[in-house]
Each structure stands twice: as structure tokens, then as C-alpha cells.
C-alpha positions as CSV (number, residue, x, y, z in Angstrom):
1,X,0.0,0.0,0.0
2,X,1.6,3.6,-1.1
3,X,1.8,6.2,1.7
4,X,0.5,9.8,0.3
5,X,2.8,12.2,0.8
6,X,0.6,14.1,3.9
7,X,0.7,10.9,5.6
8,X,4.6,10.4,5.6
9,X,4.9,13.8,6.9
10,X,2.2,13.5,9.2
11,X,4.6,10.6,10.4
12,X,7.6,12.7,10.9
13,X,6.0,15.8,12.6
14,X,4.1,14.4,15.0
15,X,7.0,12.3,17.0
16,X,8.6,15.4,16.8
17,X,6.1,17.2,17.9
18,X,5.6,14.9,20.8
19,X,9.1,15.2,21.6
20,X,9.0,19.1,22.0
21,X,5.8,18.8,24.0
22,X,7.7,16.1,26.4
23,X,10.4,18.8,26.6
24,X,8.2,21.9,27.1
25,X,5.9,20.4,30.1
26,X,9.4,18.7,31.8
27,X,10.9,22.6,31.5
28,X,7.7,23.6,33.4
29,X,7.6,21.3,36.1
30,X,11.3,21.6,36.9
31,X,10.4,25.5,36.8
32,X,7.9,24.8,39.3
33,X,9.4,22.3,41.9
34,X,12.8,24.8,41.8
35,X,10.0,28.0,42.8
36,X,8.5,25.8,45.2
37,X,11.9,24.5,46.8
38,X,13.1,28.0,46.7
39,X,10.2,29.0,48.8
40,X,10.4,26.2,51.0
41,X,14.1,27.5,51.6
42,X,12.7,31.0,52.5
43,X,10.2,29.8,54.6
44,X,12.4,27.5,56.4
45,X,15.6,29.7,57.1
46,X,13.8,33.6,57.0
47,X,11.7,35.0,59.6
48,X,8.6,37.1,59.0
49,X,10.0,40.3,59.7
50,X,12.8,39.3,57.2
51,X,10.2,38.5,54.2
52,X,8.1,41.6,54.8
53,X,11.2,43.7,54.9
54,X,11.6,42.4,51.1
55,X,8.1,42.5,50.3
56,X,8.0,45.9,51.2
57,X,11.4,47.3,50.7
58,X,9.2,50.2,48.0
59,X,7.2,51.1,51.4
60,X,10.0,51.5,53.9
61,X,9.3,48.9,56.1
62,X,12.0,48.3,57.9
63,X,13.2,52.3,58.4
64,X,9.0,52.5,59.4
65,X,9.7,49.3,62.1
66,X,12.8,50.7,63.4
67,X,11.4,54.7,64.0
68,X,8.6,52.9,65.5
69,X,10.3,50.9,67.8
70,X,12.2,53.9,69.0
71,X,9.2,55.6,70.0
72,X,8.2,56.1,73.6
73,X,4.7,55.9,73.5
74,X,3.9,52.6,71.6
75,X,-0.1,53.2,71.3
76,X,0.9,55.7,68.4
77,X,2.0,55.6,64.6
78,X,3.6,58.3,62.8
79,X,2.0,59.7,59.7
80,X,3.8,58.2,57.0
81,X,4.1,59.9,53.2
82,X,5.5,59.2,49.4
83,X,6.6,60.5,46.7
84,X,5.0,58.1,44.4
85,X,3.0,55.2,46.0
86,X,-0.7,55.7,47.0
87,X,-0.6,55.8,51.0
88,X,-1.5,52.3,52.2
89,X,0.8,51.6,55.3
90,X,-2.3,49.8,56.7
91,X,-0.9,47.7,53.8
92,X,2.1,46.7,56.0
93,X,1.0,47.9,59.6
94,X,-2.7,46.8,59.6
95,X,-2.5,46.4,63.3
96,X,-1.2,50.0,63.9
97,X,-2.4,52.5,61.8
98,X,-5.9,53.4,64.0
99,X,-4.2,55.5,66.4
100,X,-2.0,57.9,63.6
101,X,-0.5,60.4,65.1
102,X,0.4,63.7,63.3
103,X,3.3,65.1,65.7
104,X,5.8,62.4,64.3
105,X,5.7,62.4,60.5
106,X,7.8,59.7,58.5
107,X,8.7,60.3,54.9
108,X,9.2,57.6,52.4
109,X,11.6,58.3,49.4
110,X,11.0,61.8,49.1
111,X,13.5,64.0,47.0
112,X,13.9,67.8,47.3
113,X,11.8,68.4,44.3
114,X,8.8,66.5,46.3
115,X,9.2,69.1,48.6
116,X,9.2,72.2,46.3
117,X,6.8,73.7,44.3
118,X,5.7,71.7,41.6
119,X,3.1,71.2,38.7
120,X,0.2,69.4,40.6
121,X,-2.1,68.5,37.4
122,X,-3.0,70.2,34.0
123,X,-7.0,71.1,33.8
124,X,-9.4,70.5,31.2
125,X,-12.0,72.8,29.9
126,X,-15.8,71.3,31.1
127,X,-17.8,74.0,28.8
128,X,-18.4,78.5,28.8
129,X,-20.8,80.6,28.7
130,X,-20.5,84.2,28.1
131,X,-18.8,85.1,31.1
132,X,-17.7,81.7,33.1
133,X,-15.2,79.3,32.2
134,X,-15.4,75.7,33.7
135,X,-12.8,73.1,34.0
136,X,-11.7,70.0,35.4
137,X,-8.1,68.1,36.9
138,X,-7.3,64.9,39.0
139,X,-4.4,64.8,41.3
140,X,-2.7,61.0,40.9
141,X,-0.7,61.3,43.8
142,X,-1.4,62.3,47.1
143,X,-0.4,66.5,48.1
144,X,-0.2,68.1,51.1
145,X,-0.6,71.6,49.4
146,X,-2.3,73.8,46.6
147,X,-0.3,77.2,46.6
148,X,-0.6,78.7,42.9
149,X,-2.5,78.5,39.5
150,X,-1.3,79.3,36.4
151,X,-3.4,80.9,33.8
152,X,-2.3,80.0,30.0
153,X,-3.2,83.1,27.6
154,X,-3.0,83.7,24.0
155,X,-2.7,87.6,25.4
156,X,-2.7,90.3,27.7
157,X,-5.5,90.1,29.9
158,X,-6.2,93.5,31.8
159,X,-9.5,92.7,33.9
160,X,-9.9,91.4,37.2
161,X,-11.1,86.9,37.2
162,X,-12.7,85.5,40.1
163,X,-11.3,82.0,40.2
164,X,-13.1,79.2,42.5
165,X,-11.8,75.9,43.5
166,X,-14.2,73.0,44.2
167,X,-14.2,69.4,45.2
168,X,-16.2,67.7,42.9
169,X,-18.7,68.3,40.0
170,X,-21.0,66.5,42.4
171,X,-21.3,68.0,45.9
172,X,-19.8,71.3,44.8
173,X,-18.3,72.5,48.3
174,X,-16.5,75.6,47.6
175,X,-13.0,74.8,48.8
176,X,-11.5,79.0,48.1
177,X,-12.8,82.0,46.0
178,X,-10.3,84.5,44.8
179,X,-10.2,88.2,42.8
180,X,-7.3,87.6,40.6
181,X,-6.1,91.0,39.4
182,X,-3.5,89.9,36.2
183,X,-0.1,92.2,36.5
184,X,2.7,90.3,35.6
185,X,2.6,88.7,32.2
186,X,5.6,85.7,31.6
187,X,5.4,84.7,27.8
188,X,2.5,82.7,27.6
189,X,0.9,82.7,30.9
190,X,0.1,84.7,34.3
191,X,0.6,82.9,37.9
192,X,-1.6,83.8,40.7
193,X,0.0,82.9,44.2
194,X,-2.6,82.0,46.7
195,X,-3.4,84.6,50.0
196,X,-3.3,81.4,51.9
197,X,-2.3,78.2,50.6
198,X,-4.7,74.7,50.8
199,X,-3.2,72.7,52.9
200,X,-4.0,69.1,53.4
201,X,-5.0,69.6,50.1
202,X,-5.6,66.4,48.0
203,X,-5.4,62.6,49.7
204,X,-7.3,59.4,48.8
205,X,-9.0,61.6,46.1
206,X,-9.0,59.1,43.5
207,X,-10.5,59.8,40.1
208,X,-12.8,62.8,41.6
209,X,-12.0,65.6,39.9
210,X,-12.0,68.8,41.2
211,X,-13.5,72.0,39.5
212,X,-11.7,75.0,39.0
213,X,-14.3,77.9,37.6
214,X,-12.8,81.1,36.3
215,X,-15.5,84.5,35.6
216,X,-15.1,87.3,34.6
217,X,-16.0,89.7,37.4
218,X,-17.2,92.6,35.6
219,X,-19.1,90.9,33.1
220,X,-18.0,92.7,30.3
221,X,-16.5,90.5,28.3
222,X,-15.7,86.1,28.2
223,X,-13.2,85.1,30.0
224,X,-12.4,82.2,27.4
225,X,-11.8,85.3,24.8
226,X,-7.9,85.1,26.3
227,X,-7.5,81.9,28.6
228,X,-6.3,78.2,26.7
229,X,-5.5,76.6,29.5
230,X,-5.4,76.2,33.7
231,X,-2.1,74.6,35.3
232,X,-2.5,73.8,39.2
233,X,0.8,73.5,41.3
234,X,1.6,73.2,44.7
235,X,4.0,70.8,47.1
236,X,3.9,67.3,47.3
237,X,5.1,67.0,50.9
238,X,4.9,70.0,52.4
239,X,7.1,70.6,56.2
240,X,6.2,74.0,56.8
241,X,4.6,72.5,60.3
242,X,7.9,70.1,61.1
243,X,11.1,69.7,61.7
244,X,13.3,67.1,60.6
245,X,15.3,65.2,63.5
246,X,16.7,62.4,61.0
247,X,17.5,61.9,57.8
248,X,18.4,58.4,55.9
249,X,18.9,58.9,52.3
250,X,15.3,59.9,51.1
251,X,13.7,58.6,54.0
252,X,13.2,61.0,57.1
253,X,12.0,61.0,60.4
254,X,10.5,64.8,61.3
255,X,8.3,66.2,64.5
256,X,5.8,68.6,64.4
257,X,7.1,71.9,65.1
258,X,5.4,72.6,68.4
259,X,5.9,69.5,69.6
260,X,9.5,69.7,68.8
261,X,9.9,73.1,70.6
262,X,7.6,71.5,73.6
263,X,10.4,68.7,73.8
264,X,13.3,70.7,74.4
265,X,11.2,73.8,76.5
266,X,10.4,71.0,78.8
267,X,12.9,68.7,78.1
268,X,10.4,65.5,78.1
269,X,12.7,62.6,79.0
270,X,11.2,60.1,76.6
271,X,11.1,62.1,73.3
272,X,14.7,63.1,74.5
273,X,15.8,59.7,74.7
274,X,13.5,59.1,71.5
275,X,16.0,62.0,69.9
276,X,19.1,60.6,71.3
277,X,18.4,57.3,69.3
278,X,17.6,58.7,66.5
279,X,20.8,60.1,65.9
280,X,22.5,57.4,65.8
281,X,19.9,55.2,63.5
């Protein structure tokens, strides 16, 4: 009987094929038992505090432990911030993190620039109407304060803008209401510092934007005649309130400034002993 030419081939490829398949699922499982015997080792010779300490190396675990431990009052937990991580240390220190306590603030890989003035977000224009402007911006990360905005122009602009700042499209709470009275124009844009910065200004905000309104105050003419765009700035960790007592690469240990100046006015033996090991961490 002849063979056809598809069946001699289907004779060849499929041991082969076999063959690779053997090979592929024996890669797998060897993959797998080494993973598993690798754990295993972990498990066996590495303690829990070791294996969250590598889990959570991004979160500052172990410089968070060690302030911690130093801390004379253990029924409290520093604030903690980032620069670039959501703020979950409830993530690491479930057991802990109900009794936060504002006077000791930790800070997690924060850079200088965190701590300067910096573009927050970029808004969006909503819609207009003859004399009001609407727009829009989310903050990804979290900020401790709102201190400018920045108003884009294709122009001069020489009349006064009321500009409002609210939560949400939503509830609209009214969160500061300014006259903005344009003097200084810089190429493309004015900037309008704040009488009194927001502080505590966005956290856990998520995709909520707030609204930023801009009218014109004398309602002579639209505001949208001259404005292409709204820039929001402000710090990312702001330590006007604290003073830093330690410093470990971008991590830092700092106390709130009254409780600071309470500390050595009184000189409280166990925040002074709290200081003293600090120093050498």
C-alpha cells in the first residue's frame, strides 16, 4: 500500500512534535518544583520580619519598624508619606495605623523636588458661557498643598477673574474663592499665588475631579476670549509644620514643630531619649 505524501509527513512531525511537547511540560515542572523549593528555603531559614522587609522594601518597612520601635509611646503611629506610592501603610501595619498620630511624621523616598513647588495637574476645559469658564483636573498622587495656578493666555488680559476651587462636579463644596487681578505677564501665561495656601489639600482623592471655575468679574467680556489653559501647582510634601530630626537617604523622620519646641522647653525625657536614638539610626 503507497503512503500519500501528507501521511509520511504526518509521520515525521508528529513524533517530533511529541518530543517538543515532552520537553516543554518537563521545562515547566522543573520550573515549578525549583520555585517551590526555593520558597520552601525561605520559609524554612527567614523569619517574617525578614520576608516583609523584602516584600516591602518600595514602602520603607524596615526604616518605618525601626522609627517605631524607638518611640516612647507605643499606642501611636507616625504619619507616614511618598513621593510616588498611594498611601496604604495599613498595607504593611494593619494592626497600627488606627491610632496615627500627626506630631511624628515619617517620609518615604521623598526628594527635594517633592518638597518644592511643583506642577500638581493640567485642567481640562468642562464648557463656557458668556462670562464663566469651567474646568476640570485629578491629582494621581497624594499632596499636602495647593499654593498657585497658572493661567495660559494667547494675550494680555487687563480685567480682574474670580477663580473658584471646588471638590467635585458632584457636591460642589466651595474649597477658596479669589479676585485675581493679572499684572505680571511671563510669555504665555500669568501665575496667581494663593493669600493662603490649601493645605492638606488632595489625599485618597482618586478619580474625583475637582473644579476650578474662572468668571469674569465685571461681566464685560468672556473670559475664554484670552484663557487656553489652567495649570494647578503646589507641594507634594509640604514641612512647613515640622522639623526634621533624622534623615536616611530619602527617608526622614521629622516632628511637628510645636511638639518639637515642647520637647526641648520642657525637656520631656522620653522624646529626648526618643531624639538621642535617633541620631545614631
Amino acid at each position: 500500500m503507497k503512503i500519500s505524501l501528507n501521511q509520511r509527513y504526518s509521520l515525521l512531525v508528529l513524533p517530533l512534535l511529541s518530543v517538543v511537547l515532552c520537553m516543554f511540560v518537563t521545562v515547566k515542572i522543573f520550573g515549578l518544583l525549583r520555585d517551590m523549593y526555593h520558597n520552601w528555603q525561605q520559609l524554612r531559614y527567614t523569619t517574617e520580619d525578614q520576608r516583609m522587609g523584602r516584600t516591602y522594601t518600595s514602602l520603607g518597612y524596615d526604616y518605618i519598624k525601626n522609627i517605631v520601635s524607638f518611640l516612647p509611646n507605643k499606642s501611636i503611629f507616625p504619619v507616614t508619606r511618598y513621593s510616588n506610592i498611594t498611601n496604604h501603610i495599613e498595607i504593611i501595619f494593619p494592626q497600627n495605623t488606627h491610632a496615627l498620630d500627626s506630631r511624628v511624621l515619617i517620609g518615604i523616598g521623598i526628594f527635594d523636588a517633592d518638597m518644592q513647588t511643583n506642577v500638581i495637574a493640567s485642567a481640562n476645559r468642562l464648557h463656557t458661557n458668556a462670562h464663566t469658564s469651567v474646568w476640570s483636573f485629578q491629582t494621581i498622587w497624594d499632596y499636602d498643598t495647593m499654593n498657585s495656578i497658572q493661567l495660559l493666555t494667547d494675550g494680555v488680559i487687563s480685567l480682574p477673574i474670580k477663580i473658584s476651587l471646588y471638590s467635585d462636579l458632584l457636591n460642589h463644596t466651595l474649597l477658596g474663592s479669589w479676585i485675581f487681578l493679572p499684572s505680571t505677564y511671563e510669555k504665555d501665561r500669568y501665575t496667581f499665588l494663593l493669600p493662603q495656601p490649601i493645605y492638606n489639600f488632595s489625599f485618597n482623592k482618586g478619580s474625583t475631579d475637582f473644579i476650578i471655575e474662572l468668571a469674569d468679574v465685571d461681566n464685560s467680556t468672556s473670559v475664554d476670549d484670552h484663557v487656553t489653559g489652567v495649570i494647578i501647582l503646589g507641594k507634594k510634601v509640604d514641612l512647613h509644620l515640622y522639623h526634621i530630626v533624622q534623615k536616611n537617604g530619602n527617608n526622614f523622620t521629622a516632628l511637628r514643630n510645636d511638639f518639637f519646641e515642647e520637647i526641648e522647653r520642657n525637656n520631656i525625657p522620653e522624646w529626648k531619649q526618643f531624639l538621642s536614638k535617633l541620631s545614631y539610626e
